[in-house]
PyMOL Python script that loads the backbone (N, CA, C, O; Angstrom):
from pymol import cmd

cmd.read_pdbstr("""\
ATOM      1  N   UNK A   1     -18.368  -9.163   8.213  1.00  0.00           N
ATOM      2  CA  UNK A   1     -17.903 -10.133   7.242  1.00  0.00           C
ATOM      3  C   UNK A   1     -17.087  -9.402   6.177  1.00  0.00           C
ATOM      4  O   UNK A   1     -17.509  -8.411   5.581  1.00  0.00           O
ATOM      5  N   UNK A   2     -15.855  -9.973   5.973  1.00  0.00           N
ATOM      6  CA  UNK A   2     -15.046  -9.605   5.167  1.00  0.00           C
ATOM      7  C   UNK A   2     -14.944  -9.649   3.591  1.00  0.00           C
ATOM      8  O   UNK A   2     -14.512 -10.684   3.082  1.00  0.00           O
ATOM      9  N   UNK A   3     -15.317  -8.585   2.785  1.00  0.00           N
ATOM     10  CA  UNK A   3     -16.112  -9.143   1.026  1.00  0.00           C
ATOM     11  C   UNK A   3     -15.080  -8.454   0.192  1.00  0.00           C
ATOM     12  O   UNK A   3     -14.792  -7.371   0.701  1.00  0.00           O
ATOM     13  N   UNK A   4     -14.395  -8.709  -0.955  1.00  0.00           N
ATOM     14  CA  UNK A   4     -13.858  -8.718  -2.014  1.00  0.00           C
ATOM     15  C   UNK A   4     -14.591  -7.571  -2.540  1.00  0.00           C
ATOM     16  O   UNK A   4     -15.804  -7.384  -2.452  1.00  0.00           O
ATOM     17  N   UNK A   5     -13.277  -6.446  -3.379  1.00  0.00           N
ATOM     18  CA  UNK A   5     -13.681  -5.153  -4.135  1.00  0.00           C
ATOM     19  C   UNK A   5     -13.940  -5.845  -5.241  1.00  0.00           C
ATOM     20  O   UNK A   5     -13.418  -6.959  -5.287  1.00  0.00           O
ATOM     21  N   UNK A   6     -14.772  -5.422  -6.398  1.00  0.00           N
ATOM     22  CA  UNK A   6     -15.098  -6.365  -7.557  1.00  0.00           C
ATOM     23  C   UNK A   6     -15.268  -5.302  -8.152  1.00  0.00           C
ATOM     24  O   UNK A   6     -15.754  -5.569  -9.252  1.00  0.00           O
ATOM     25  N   UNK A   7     -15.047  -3.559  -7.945  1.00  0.00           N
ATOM     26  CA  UNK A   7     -15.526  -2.581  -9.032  1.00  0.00           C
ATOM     27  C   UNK A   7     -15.360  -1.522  -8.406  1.00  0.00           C
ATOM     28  O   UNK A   7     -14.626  -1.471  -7.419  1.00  0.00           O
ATOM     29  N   UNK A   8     -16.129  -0.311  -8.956  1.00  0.00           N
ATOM     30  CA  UNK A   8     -15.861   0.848  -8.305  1.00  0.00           C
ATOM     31  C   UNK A   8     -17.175   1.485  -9.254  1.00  0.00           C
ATOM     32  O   UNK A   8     -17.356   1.176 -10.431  1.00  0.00           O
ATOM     33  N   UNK A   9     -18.112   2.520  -8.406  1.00  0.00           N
ATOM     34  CA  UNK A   9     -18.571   3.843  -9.743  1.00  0.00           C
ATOM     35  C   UNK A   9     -18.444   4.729  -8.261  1.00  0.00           C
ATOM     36  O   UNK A   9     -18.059   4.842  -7.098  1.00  0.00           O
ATOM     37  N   UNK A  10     -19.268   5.317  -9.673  1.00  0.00           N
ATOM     38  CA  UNK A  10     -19.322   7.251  -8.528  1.00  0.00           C
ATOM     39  C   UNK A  10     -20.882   7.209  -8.219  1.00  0.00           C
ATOM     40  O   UNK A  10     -21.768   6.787  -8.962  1.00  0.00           O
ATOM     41  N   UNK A  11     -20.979   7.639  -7.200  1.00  0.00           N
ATOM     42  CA  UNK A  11     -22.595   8.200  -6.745  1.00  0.00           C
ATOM     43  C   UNK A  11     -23.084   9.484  -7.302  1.00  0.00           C
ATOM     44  O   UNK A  11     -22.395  10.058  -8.146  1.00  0.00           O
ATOM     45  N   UNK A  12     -24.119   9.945  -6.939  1.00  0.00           N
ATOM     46  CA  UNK A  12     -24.954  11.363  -7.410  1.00  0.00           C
ATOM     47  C   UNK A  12     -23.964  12.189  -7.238  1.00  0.00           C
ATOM     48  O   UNK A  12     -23.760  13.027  -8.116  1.00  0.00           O
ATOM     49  N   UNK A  13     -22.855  12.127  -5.690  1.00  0.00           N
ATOM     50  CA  UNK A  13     -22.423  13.317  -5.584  1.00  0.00           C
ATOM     51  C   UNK A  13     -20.541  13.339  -5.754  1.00  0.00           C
ATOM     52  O   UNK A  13     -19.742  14.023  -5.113  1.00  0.00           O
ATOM     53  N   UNK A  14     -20.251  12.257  -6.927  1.00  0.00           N
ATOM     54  CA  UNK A  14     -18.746  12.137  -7.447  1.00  0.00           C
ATOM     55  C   UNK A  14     -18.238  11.654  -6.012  1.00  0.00           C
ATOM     56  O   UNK A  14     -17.386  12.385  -5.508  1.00  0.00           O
ATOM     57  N   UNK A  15     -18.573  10.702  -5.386  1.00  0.00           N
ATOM     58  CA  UNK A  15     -18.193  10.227  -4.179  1.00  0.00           C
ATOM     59  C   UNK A  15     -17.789   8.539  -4.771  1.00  0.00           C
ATOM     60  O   UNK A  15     -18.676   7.949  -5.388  1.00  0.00           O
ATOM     61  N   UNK A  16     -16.779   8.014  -4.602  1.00  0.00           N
ATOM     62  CA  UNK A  16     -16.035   6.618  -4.880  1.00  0.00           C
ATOM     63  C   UNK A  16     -16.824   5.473  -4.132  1.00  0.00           C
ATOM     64  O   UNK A  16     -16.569   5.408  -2.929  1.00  0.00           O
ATOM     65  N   UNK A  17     -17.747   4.545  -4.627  1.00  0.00           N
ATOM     66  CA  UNK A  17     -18.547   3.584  -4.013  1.00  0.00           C
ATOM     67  C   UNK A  17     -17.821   2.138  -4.524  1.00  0.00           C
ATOM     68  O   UNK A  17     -18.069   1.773  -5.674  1.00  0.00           O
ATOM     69  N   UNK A  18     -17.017   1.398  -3.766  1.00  0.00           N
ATOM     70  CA  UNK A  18     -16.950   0.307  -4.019  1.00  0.00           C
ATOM     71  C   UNK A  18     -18.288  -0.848  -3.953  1.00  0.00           C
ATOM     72  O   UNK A  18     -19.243  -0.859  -3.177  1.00  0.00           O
ATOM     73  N   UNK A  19     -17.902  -1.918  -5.227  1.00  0.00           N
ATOM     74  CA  UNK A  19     -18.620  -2.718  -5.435  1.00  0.00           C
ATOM     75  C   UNK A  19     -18.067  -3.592  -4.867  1.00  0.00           C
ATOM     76  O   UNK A  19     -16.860  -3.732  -5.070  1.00  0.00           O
ATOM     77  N   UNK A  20     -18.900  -4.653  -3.781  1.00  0.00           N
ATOM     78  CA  UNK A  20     -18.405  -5.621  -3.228  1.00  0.00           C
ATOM     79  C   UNK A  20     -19.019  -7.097  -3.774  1.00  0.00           C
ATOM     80  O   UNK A  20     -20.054  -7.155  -4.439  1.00  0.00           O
ATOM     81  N   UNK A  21     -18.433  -7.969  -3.492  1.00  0.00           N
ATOM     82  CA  UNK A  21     -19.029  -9.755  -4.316  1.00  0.00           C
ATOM     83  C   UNK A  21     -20.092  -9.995  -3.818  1.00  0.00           C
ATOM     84  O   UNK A  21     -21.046 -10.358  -4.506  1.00  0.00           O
ATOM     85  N   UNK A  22     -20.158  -9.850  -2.564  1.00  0.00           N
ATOM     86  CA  UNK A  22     -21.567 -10.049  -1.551  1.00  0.00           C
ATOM     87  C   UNK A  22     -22.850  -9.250  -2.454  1.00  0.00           C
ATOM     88  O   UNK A  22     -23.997  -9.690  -2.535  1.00  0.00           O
ATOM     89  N   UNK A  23     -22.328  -7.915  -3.128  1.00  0.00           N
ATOM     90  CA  UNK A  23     -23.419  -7.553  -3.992  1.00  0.00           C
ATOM     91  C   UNK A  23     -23.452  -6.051  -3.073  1.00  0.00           C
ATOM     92  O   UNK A  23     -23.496  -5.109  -3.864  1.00  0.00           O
ATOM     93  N   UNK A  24     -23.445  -5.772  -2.197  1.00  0.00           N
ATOM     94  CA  UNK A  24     -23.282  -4.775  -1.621  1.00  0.00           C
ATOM     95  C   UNK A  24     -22.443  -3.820  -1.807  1.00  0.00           C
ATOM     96  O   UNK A  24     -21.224  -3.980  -1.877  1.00  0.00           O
ATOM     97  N   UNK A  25     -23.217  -2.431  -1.928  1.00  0.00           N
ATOM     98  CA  UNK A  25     -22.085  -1.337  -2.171  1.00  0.00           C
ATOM     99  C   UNK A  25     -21.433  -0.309  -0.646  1.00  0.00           C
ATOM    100  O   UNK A  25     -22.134   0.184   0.237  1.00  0.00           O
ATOM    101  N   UNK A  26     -19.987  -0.245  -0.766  1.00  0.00           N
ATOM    102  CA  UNK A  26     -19.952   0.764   0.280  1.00  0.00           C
ATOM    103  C   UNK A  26     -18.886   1.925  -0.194  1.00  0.00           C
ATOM    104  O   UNK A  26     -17.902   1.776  -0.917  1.00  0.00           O
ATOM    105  N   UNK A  27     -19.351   3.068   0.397  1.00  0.00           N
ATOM    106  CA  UNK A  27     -18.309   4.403   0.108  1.00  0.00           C
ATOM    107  C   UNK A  27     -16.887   4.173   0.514  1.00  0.00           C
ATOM    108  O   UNK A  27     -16.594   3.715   1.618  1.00  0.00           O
ATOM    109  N   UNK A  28     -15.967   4.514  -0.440  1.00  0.00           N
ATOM    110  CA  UNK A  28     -14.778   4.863  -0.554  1.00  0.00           C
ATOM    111  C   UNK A  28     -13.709   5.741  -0.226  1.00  0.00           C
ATOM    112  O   UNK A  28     -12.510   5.763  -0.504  1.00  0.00           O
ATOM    113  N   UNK A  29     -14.387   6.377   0.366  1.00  0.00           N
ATOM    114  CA  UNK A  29     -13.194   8.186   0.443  1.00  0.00           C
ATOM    115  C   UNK A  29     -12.541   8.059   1.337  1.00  0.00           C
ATOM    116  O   UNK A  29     -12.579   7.293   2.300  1.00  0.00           O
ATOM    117  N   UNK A  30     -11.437   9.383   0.827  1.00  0.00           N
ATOM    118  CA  UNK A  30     -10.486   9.784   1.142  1.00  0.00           C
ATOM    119  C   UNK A  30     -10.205  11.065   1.637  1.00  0.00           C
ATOM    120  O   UNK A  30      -9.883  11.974   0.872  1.00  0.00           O
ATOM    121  N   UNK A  31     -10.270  11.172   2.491  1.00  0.00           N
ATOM    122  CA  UNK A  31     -10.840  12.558   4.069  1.00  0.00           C
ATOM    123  C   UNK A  31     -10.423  12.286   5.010  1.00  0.00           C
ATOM    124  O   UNK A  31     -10.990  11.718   5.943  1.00  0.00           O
ATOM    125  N   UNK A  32      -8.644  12.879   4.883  1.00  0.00           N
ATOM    126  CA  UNK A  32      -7.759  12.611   5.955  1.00  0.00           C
ATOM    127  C   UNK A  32      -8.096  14.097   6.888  1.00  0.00           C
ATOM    128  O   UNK A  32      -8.182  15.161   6.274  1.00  0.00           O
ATOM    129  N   UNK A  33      -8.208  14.070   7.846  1.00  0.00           N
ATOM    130  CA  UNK A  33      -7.310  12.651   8.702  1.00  0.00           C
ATOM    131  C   UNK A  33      -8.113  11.771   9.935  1.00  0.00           C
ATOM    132  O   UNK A  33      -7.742  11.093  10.893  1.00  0.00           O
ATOM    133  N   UNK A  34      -9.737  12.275   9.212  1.00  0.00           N
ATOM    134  CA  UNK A  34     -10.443  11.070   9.776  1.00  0.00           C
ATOM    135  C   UNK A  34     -10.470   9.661   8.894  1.00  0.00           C
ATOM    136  O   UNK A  34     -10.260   8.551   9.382  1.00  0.00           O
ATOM    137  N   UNK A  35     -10.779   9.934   7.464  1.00  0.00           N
ATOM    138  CA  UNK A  35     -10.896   8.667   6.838  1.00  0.00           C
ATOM    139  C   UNK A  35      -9.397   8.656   5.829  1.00  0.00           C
ATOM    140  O   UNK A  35      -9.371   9.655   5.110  1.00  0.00           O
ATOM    141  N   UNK A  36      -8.353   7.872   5.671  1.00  0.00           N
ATOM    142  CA  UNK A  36      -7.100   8.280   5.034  1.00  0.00           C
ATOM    143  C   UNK A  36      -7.604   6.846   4.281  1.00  0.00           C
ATOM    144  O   UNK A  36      -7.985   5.860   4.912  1.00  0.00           O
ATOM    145  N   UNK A  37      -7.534   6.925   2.905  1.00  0.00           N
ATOM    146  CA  UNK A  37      -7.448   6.435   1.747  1.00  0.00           C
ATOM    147  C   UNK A  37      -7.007   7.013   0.184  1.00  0.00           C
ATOM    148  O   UNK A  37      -7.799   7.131  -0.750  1.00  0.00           O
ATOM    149  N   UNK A  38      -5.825   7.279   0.149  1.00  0.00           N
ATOM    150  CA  UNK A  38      -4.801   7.986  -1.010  1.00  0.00           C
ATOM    151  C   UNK A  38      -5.073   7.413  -1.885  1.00  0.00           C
ATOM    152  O   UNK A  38      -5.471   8.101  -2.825  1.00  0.00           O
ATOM    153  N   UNK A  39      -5.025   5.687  -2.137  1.00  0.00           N
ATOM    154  CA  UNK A  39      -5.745   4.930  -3.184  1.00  0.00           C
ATOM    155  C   UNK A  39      -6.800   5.224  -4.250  1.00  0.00           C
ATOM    156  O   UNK A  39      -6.816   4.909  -5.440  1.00  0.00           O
ATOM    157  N   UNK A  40      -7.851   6.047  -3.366  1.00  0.00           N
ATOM    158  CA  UNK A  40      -8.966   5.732  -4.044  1.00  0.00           C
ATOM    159  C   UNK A  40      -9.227   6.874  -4.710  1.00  0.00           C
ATOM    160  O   UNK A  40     -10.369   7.071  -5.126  1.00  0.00           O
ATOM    161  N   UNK A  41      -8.185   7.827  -4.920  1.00  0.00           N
ATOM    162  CA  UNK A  41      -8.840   9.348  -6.038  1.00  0.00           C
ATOM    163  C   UNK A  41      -7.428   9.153  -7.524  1.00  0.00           C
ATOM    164  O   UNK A  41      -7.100   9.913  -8.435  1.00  0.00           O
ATOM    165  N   UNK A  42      -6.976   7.851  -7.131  1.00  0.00           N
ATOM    166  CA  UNK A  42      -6.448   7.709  -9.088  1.00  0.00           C
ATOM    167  C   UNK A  42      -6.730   6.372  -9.174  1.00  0.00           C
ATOM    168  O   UNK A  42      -6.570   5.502  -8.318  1.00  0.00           O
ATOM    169  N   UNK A  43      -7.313   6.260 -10.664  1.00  0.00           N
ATOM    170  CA  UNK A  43      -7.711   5.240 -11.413  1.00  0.00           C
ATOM    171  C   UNK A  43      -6.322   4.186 -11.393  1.00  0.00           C
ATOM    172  O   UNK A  43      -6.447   3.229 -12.157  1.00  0.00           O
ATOM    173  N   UNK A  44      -5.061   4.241 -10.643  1.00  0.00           N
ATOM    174  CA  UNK A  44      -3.800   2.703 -11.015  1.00  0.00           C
ATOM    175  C   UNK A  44      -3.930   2.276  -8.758  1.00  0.00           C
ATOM    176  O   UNK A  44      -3.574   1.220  -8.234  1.00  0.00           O
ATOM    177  N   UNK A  45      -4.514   3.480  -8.040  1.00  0.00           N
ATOM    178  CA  UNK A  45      -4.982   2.612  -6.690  1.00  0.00           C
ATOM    179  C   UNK A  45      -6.041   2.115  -6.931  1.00  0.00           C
ATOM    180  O   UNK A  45      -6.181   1.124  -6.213  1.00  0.00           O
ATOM    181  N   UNK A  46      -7.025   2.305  -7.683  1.00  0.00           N
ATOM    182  CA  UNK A  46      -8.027   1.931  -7.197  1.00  0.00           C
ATOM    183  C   UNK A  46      -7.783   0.736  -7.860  1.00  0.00           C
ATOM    184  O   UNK A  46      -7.753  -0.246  -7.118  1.00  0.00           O
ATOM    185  N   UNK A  47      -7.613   0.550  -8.958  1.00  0.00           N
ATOM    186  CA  UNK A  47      -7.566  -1.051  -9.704  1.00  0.00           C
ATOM    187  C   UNK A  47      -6.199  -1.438  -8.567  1.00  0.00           C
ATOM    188  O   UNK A  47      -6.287  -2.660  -8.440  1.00  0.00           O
ATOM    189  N   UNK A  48      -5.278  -1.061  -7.902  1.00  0.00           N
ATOM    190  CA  UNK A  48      -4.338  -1.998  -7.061  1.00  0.00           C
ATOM    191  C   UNK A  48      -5.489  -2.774  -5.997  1.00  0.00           C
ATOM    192  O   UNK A  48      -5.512  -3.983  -5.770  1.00  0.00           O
ATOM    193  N   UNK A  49      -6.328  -1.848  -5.480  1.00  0.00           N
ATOM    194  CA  UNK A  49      -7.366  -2.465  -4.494  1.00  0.00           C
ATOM    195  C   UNK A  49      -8.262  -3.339  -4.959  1.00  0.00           C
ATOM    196  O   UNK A  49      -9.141  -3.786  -4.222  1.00  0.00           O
ATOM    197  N   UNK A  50      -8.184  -3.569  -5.807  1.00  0.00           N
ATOM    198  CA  UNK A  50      -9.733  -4.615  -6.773  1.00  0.00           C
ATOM    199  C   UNK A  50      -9.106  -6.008  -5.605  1.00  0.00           C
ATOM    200  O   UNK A  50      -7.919  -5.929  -5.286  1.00  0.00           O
ATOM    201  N   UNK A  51      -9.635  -6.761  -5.246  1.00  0.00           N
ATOM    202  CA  UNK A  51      -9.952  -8.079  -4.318  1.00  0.00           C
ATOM    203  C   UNK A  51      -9.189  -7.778  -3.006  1.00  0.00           C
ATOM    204  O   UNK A  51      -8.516  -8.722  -2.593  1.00  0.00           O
ATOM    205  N   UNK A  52      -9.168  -6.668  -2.291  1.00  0.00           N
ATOM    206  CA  UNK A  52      -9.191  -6.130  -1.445  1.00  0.00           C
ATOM    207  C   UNK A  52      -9.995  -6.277  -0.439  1.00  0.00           C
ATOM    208  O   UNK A  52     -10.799  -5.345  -0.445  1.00  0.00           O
ATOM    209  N   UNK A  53     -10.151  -6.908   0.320  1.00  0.00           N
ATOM    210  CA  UNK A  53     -11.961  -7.335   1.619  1.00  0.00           C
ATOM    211  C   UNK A  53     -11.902  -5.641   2.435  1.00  0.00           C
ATOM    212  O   UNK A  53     -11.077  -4.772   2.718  1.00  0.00           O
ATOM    213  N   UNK A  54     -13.003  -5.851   2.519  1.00  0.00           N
ATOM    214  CA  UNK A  54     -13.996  -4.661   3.765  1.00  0.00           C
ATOM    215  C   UNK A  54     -14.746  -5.592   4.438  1.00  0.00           C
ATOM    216  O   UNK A  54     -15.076  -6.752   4.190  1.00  0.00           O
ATOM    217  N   UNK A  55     -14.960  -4.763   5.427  1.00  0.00           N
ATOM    218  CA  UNK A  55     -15.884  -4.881   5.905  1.00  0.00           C
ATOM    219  C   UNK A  55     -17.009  -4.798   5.451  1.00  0.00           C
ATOM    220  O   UNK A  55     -17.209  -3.720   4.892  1.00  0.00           O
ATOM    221  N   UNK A  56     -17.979  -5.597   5.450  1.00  0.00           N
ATOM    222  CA  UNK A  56     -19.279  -5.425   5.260  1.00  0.00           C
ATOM    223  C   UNK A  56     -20.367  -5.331   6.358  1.00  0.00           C
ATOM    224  O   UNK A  56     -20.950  -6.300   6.844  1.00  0.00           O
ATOM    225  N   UNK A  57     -20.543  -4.159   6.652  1.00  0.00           N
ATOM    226  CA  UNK A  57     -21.539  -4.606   7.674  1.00  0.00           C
ATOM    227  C   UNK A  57     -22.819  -4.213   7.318  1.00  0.00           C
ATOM    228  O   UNK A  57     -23.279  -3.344   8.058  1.00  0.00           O
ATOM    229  N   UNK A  58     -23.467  -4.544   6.505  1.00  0.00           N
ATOM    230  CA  UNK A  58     -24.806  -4.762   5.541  1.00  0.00           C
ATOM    231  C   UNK A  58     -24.790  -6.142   5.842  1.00  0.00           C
ATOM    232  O   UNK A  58     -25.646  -6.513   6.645  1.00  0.00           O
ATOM    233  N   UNK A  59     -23.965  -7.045   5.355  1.00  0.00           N
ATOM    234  CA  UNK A  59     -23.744  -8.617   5.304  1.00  0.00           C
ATOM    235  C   UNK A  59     -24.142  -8.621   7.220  1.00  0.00           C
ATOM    236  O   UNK A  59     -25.293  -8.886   7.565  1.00  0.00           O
ATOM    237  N   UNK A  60     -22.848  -8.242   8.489  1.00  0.00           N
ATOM    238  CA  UNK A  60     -22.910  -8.610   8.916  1.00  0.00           C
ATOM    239  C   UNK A  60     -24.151  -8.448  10.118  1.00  0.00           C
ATOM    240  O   UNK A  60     -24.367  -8.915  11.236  1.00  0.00           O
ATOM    241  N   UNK A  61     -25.052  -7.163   8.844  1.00  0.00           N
ATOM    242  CA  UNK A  61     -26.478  -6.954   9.737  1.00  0.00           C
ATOM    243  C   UNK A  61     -27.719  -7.976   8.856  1.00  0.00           C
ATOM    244  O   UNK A  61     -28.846  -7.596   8.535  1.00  0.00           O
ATOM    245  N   UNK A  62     -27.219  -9.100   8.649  1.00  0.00           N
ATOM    246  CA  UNK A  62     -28.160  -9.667   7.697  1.00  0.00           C
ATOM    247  C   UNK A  62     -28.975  -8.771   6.549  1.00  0.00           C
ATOM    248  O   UNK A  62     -30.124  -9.131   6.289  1.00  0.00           O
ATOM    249  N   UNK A  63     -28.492  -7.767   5.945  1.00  0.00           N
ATOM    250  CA  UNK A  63     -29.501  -7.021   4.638  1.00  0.00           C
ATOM    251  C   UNK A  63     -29.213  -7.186   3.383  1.00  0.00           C
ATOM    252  O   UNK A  63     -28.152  -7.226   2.760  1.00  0.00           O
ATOM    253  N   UNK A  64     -30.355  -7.280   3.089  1.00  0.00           N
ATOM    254  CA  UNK A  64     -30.545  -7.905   1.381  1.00  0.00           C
ATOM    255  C   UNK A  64     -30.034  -7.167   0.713  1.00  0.00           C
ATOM    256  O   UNK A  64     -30.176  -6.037   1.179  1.00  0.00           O
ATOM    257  N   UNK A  65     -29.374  -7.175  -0.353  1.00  0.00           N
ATOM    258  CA  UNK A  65     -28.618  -7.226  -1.467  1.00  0.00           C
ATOM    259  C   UNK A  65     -29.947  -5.928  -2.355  1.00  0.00           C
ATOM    260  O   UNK A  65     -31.109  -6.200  -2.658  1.00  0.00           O
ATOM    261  N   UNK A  66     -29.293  -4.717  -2.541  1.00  0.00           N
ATOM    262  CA  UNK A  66     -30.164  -3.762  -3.216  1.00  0.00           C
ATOM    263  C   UNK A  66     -30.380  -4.266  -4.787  1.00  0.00           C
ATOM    264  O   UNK A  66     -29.257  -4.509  -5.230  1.00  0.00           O
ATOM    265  N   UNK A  67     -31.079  -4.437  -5.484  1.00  0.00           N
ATOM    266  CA  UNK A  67     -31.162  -4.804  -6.920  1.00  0.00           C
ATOM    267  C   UNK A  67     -31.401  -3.210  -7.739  1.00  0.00           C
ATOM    268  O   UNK A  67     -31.510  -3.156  -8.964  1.00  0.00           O
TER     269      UNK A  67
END
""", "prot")
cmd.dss("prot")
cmd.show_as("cartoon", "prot")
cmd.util.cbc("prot")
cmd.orient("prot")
Protein backbone atom coordinates (compact mmCIF):
# COMPACT_ATOMS: atom_id res chain seq x y z
CA UNK A 1 0.00 0.00 0.00
CA UNK A 2 1.09 3.19 -1.18
CA UNK A 3 1.44 6.06 2.00
CA UNK A 4 2.34 9.76 1.83
CA UNK A 5 5.92 11.22 3.33
CA UNK A 6 4.55 13.50 6.18
CA UNK A 7 8.23 14.07 7.87
CA UNK A 8 11.52 12.88 8.24
CA UNK A 9 14.00 12.31 11.69
CA UNK A 10 17.19 10.49 12.14
CA UNK A 11 17.48 7.16 14.03
CA UNK A 12 20.17 6.10 16.80
CA UNK A 13 22.52 5.67 13.99
CA UNK A 14 22.07 9.31 11.77
CA UNK A 15 20.22 7.08 9.28
CA UNK A 16 17.08 9.23 7.36
CA UNK A 17 13.62 7.53 8.55
CA UNK A 18 10.69 8.76 6.76
CA UNK A 19 7.45 9.43 8.48
CA UNK A 20 4.58 8.02 6.70
CA UNK A 21 0.43 9.09 7.22
CA UNK A 22 -0.39 5.46 7.79
CA UNK A 23 1.78 6.25 11.00
CA UNK A 24 4.49 4.00 10.00
CA UNK A 25 8.10 4.69 9.79
CA UNK A 26 10.50 3.50 7.00
CA UNK A 27 14.38 4.09 6.24
CA UNK A 28 15.49 6.45 3.73
CA UNK A 29 19.02 6.06 2.35
CA UNK A 30 21.07 6.70 -0.05
CA UNK A 31 23.67 3.73 -0.94
CA UNK A 32 24.24 3.76 -4.50
CA UNK A 33 24.30 1.67 -6.35
CA UNK A 34 22.15 -0.69 -4.55
CA UNK A 35 19.77 1.82 -2.93
CA UNK A 36 20.12 5.39 -5.17
CA UNK A 37 18.32 8.19 -3.37
CA UNK A 38 20.39 11.72 -3.86
CA UNK A 39 17.26 13.41 -2.34
CA UNK A 40 17.48 12.35 0.91
CA UNK A 41 21.11 13.67 2.39
CA UNK A 42 20.00 17.69 1.82
CA UNK A 43 17.40 19.27 3.77
CA UNK A 44 15.61 21.29 -0.05
CA UNK A 45 15.20 17.04 -1.41
CA UNK A 46 13.99 15.94 1.29
CA UNK A 47 11.20 18.65 1.84
CA UNK A 48 10.80 18.23 -2.40
CA UNK A 49 9.73 14.53 -1.34
CA UNK A 50 7.23 15.46 1.55
CA UNK A 51 3.73 13.68 -0.08
CA UNK A 52 5.72 11.43 -1.98
CA UNK A 53 3.96 7.53 -1.51
CA UNK A 54 6.17 4.34 -0.59
CA UNK A 55 5.56 1.57 -0.21
CA UNK A 56 4.42 0.39 2.88
CA UNK A 57 4.76 -2.93 3.57
CA UNK A 58 4.06 -2.83 7.41
CA UNK A 59 0.47 -1.62 6.11
CA UNK A 60 0.54 -4.22 3.47
CA UNK A 61 1.50 -6.99 6.23
CA UNK A 62 -1.43 -5.84 8.34
CA UNK A 63 1.00 -4.28 11.48
CA UNK A 64 0.01 -1.98 13.97
CA UNK A 65 1.10 1.35 14.00
CA UNK A 66 4.26 1.60 16.72
CA UNK A 67 3.14 4.32 19.40
Amino acid sequence: MRQAIINYHLDEENHWVAELECGHNQHVRHQPPFINRPWVVSKTGRKSMLGYRLECKKCDEGMPVDN
